[in-house]
Structures are given as structure tokens and as C-alpha cells.
C-alpha positions as CSV (number, residue, x, y, z in Angstrom):
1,X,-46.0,-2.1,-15.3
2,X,-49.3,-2.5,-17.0
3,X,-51.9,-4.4,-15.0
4,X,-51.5,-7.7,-17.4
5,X,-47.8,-7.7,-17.0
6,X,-48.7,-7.4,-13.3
7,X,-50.8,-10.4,-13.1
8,X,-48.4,-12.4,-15.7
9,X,-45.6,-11.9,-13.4
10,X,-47.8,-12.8,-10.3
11,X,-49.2,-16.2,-12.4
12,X,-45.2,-17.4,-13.3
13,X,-44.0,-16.6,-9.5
14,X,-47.0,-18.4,-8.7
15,X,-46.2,-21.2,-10.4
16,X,-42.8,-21.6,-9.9
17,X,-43.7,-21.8,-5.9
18,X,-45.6,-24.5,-6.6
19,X,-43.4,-26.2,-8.7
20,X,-40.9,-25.6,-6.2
21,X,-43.1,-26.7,-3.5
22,X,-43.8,-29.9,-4.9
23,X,-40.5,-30.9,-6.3
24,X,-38.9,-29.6,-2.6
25,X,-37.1,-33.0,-1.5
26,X,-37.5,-34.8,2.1
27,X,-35.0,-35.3,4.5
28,X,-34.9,-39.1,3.8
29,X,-34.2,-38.4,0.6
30,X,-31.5,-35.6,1.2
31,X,-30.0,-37.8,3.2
32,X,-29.8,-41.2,0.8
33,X,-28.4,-38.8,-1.9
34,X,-25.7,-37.5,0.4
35,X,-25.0,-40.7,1.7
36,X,-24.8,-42.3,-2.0
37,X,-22.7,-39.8,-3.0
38,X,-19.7,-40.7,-0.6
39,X,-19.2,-43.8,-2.4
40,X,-18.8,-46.0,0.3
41,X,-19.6,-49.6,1.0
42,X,-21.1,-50.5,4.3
43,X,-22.0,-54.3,4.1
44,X,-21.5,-55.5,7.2
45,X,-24.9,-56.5,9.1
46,X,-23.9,-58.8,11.7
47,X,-22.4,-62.6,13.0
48,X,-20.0,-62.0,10.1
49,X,-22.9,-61.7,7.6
50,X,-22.6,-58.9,5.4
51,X,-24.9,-57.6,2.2
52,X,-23.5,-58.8,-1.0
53,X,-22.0,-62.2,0.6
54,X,-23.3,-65.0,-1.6
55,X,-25.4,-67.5,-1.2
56,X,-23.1,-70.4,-0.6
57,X,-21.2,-68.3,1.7
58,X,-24.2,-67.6,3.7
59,X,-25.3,-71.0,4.2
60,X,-21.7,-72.5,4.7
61,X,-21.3,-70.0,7.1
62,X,-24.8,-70.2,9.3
63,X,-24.7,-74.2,9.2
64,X,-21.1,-73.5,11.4
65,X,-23.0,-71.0,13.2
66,X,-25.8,-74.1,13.7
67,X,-22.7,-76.6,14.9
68,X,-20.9,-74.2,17.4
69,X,-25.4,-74.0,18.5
70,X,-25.0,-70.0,18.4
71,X,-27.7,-70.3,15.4
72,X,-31.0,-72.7,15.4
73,X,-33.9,-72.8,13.2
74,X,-36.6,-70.6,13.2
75,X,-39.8,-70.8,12.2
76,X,-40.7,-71.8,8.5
77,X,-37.1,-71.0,6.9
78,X,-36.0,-68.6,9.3
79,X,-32.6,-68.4,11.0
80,X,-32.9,-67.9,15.0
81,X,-30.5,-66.1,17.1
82,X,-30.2,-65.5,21.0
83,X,-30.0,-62.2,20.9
84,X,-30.8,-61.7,25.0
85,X,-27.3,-60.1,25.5
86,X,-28.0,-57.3,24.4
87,X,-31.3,-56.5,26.2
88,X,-33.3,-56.6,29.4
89,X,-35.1,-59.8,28.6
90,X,-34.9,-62.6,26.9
91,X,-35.3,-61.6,23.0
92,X,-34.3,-63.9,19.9
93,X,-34.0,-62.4,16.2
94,X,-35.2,-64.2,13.2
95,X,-33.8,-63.6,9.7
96,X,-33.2,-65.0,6.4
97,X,-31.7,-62.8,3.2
98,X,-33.0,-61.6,0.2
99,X,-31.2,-63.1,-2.4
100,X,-30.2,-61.0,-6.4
101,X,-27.9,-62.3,-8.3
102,X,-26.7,-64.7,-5.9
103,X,-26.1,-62.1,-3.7
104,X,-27.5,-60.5,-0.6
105,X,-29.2,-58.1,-1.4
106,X,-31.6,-57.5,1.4
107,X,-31.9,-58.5,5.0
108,X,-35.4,-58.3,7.1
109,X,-35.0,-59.3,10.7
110,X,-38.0,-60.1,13.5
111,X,-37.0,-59.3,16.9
112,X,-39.4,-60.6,19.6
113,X,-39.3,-61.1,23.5
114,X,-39.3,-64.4,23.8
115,X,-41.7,-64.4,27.1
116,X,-43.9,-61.9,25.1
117,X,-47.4,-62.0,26.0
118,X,-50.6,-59.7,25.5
119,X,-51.4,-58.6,29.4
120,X,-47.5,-58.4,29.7
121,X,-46.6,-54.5,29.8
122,X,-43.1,-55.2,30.1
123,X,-42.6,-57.2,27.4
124,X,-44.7,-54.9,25.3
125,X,-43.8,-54.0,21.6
126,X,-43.3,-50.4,22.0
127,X,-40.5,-51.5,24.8
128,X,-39.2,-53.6,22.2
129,X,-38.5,-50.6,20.1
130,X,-37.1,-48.5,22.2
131,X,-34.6,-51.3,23.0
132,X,-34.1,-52.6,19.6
133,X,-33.3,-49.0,18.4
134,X,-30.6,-48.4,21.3
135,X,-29.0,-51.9,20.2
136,X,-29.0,-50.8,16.7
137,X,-26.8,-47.6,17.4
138,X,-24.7,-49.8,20.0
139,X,-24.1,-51.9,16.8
140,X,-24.0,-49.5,14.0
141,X,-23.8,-45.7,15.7
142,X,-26.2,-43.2,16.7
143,X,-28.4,-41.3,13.6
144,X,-31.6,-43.0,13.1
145,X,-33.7,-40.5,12.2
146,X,-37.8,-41.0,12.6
147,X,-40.0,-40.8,9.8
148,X,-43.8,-40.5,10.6
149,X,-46.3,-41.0,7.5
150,X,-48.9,-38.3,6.9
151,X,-51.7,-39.5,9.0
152,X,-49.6,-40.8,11.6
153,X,-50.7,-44.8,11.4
154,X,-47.1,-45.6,11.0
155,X,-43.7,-44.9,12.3
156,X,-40.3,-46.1,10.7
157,X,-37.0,-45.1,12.0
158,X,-34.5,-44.8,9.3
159,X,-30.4,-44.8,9.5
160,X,-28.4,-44.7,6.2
161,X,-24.4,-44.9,5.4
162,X,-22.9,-45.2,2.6
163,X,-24.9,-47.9,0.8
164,X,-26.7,-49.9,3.7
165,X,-29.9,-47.9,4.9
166,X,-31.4,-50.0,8.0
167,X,-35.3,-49.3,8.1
168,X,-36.9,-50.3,11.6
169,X,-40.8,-50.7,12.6
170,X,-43.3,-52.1,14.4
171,X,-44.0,-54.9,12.7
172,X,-46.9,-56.5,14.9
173,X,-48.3,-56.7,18.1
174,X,-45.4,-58.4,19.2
175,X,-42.6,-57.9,17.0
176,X,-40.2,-55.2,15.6
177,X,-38.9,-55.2,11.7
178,X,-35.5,-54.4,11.0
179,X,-34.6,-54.5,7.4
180,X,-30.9,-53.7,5.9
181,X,-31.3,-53.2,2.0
182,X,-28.0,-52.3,-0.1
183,X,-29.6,-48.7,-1.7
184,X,-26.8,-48.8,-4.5
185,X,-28.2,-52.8,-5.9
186,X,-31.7,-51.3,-4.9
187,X,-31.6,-48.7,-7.7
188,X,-30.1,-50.8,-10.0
189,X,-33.3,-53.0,-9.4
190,X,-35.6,-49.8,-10.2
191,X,-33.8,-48.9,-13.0
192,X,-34.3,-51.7,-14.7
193,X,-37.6,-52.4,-14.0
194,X,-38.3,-48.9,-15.8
């Protein structure tokens, strides 16, 4: 082999690594694939509210919820629940759906201590997250896996099956995120926004 073919051959396998390299898949996104691909549904969130229950059926069912006092209201529109049961301390979660189509599509939900305060160490947010992420796999089984961004600033622990992928994050000083999306209506949003 001539010295040109040499450095030919040494420019495509060059390449190819590259393009390899950059095209090379995360584990978050292995693992939506995989769990897209098993074709199942897995709507149910919790209180007997599930992704793609409609709109009417949501509020018919949280305004029983509200008469038998197991829901309140929240702040602004927000639905309130006592969720102290499951944890150490008093700890209420906040939600209200995401609405497509008349369905529900998406689900973010604040969990606070209720007794939180600033000089409070017990009550703090990164306790909150270690609790909220053992109540989660109480609820929903173990395999959240953690997903740390580049620099570091942010941390979001990440559980997907079937169709429901539950996200989870700090959200602020005093409160964690959780957010249940349906992946399968998510891509059909992104596709047709393209």
C-alpha cells in the first residue's frame, strides 16, 4: 500500500470514528427506544388518575376527591394532596394536567414539606429528594436511573416503561418536580411540529 492509499484509508477510518462517535446514542435514549418498542401502555399516575383520562373525567373525578376532603385546592389552579403518609414529615403534592386533545397528556407535580423552612436541615430539599425518589419506586418500582448534565448544574432522575417516562428534579429551594409525560403522544407532538 502506497503512502496516499495509506493516509486515504487512515482519513475514512478517521471519519467514520467520528461519525460513529457523535451519532453513538445515550443511555436515556437506549432505554426510551427499548421501552417504546414493547408496546405497552402504562397510564396509571396515581388517586385513580391516569395519562390519557379526559378532561371531564378528570375534573368529575378530583371534585369527588374534593367532597370525600382527600383533595383541596392548591395554589393558583393547582390540586393539593396530603401526601404525609408516605414520608417522614408532613409533605403535600400539587398538580394539575397538561391537557392535548382533551386528553392528559402530561402531568408535573410539586412536592414540598409543608413545615419547610430555610435554617431547617431536616426539611431540606435534597431530603426531599431522596424521599420523593424512594416513594416513587414504592409506587412505580425500582429503575430510576440518574442523568447529570455536562457541567454538572443539574441532576434529573429518569424512570421510563412502556409509554410513561417519570422525570424528577430539584425544582427550587424548597421543592422537587415530578413530571409523568406519555412519550408515545409526545412524539406525535414533535412530529408534527416538524
Amino acid at each position: 500500500m502506497n503512502k496516499r492509499s495509506l493516509a486515504i484509508s487512515l482519513m475514512v477510518l478517521t471519519m467514520v470514528f467520528l461519525y460513529s462517535s457523535c451519532t453513538k446514542k445515550s443511555e436515556y435514549q437506549n432505554l426510551v427506544e427499548a421501552e417504546l418498542a414493547t408496546n405497552v401502555r402504562k397510564d396509571s399516575l396515581y388517586l385513580g388518575i391516569s395519562l390519557q383520562m379526559g378532561s371531564k373525567e378528570f375534573f368529575v373525578h378530583c371534585w369527588d376527591m374534593n367532597k370525600q376532603g382527600t383533595l383541596t385546592n392548591g395554589v393558583g389552579n393547582q390540586i393539593k394532596y396530603d401526601a404525609s403518609e408516605y414520608f417522614k414529615k408532613n409533605t403535600s403534592m400539587h398538580f394539575y394536567p397538561k391537557f392535548v386533545d382533551g386528553k392528559i397528556f402530561e402531568m408535573p407535580v410539586e412536592f414540598k414539606y409543608d413545615d419547610w423552612a430555610l435554617w431547617n436541615e431536616e426539611l431540606s430539599v435534597e431530603n426531599l429528594m431522596e424521599e420523593v425518589i424512594d416513594v416513587l419506586e414504592s409506587w412505580y418500582g425500582d429503575g430510576f436511573i440518574k442523568m447529570v448534565n455536562e457541567d454538572e448544574t443539574k441532576t434529573v432522575w429518569v424512570k421510563v416503561d412502556g409509554n410513561r417516562r417519570i422525570r424528577v428534579y430539584r425544582q427550587s429551594v424548597s421543592s422537587v418536580a415530578v413530571v409523568f409525560t406519555d412519550l408515545i403522544k409526545l412524539n406525535e407532538i414533535n412530529s408534527e411540529k416538524s
